[in-house]
C-alpha angles and dihedrals in degrees: 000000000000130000125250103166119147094020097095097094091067103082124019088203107057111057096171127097090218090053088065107077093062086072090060083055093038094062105114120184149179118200104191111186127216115276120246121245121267114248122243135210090047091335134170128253120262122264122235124246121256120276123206124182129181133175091217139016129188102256129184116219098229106022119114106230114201112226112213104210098190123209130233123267114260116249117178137116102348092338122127118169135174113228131264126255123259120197139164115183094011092299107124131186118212121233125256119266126245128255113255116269127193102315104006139083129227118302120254110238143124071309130022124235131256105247128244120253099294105012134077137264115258128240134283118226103248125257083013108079138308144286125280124247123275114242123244117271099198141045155309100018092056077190133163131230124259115248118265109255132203090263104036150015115267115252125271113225126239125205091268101039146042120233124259133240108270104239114250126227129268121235124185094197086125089044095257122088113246143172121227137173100028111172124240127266122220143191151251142219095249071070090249107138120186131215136248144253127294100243101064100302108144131227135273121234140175116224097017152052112310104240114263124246110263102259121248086020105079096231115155123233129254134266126243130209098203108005148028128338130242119250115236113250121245129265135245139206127210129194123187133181134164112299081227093076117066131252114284115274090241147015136176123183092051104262121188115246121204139156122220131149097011089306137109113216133193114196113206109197088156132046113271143110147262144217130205 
């Protein structure tokens, strides 16, 4: 028979040693990773970082899991950078790639990033989000592509007009429906710039700073014609079990606790750990 000594102060509902295993099948959880940096000087839009949802996830009554919170990728003055990972229970969502800058293509990433004028979006990480936009090849919008997001393909630029931001995917793991991971929009030289996408992608723009991604949403940054880049938004992981069952016996990295719909639910918008 197993033992299941020193786990009864977990739930003050269920009192017998058999009810304890439906906890290990009743874990949900969302891993957003951190958004790629827009591109500058024509640049592409940020991808998105990569998004992972399950409905159940093996859990251990008593083992301590690290939550990886990872940060968005930097924009600025000539700075491009891909996302950082985020992961709970060795599942681990890729960053967002970052939006082309001169000679390169779109990074590669969750996401992939939007590409630069002339050059193609990057690859997305299977099963995790969508490819960036494709640049444009011909005047006069010399314009770059928009980052891929969770729910769509960035945008490929046309001679008269940048790419959009590809939308990212909505999740209502918090109760409340929400988007998350939406890829960067970006800009062209006619001065159009394009959004991004729904899910915390920021916008493209001519003669100023690319929008940042939406932090804890993943969202990538968006691109700039002639000036700075956007920076990706960070990531956020969320974790939900039956309300039934009691708080866990320990947390680090302040996560929020509610409870909505039958569920607990702790929101991890910074690195940290929990026990069951």
């Amino acid at each position: 028979m197993p033992n299941y000594q020193g786990v009864w102060s977990l739930s003050t509902q269920y009192q017998n040693a058999s009810d304890w295993p439906k906890l290990l099948e009743e874990v949900e959880y969302l891993i957003v990773a951190g958004g790629g940096s827009g591109g500058y000087g024509a640049g592409g839009g940020g991808g998105a970082g990569g998004y992972l949802t399950a409905s159940s996830s093996a859990i251990s009554v008593g083992t301590q899991y690290t939550v990886t919170v990872g940060a968005g990728g930097a924009g600025g003055g000539n700075a491009a950078n891909n996302g950082s990972n985020s992961s709970f229970n060795s599942i681990t969502a890729t960053g967002g790639g970052k939006g082309g800058i001169s000679g390169f293509n779109g990074a590669d990433g969750g996401s992939g990033g939007g590409g630069r004028y002339n050059t193609s979006g990057g690859s997305a990480t299977s099963g995790q989000g969508n490819d960036g936009g494709n640049g444009a090849t011909s005047a006069p919008s010399y314009a770059g592509g928009g980052g891929g997001g969770a729910g769509a393909a960035g945008g490929n630029a046309t001679s008269s007009s940048p790419g959009a931001g590809g939308n990212g995917s909505q999740s209502s793991i918090t109760g409340t429906a929400t988007y998350y991971a939406g890829g960067g929009g970006t800009s062209g030289e006619n001065s159009s710039a394009t959004n991004g996408g729904l899910g915390g992608g920021g916008n493209g723009v001519y003669d100023s700073t690319g929008q940042d991604g939406t932090a804890n949403t993943g969202g990538g940054g968006g691109g700039a014609y002639q000036s700075y880049s956007g920076s990706g938004g960070s990531g956020v992981v969320i974790i939900r079990y039956p309300s039934s069952f009691a708080e866990a016996s320990a947390t680090t990295g302040s996560p929020t606790m509610t409870i909505a719909g039958g569920y607990r639910i702790y929101k991890f918008t910074a690195s940290g750990s929990i026990t069951f």
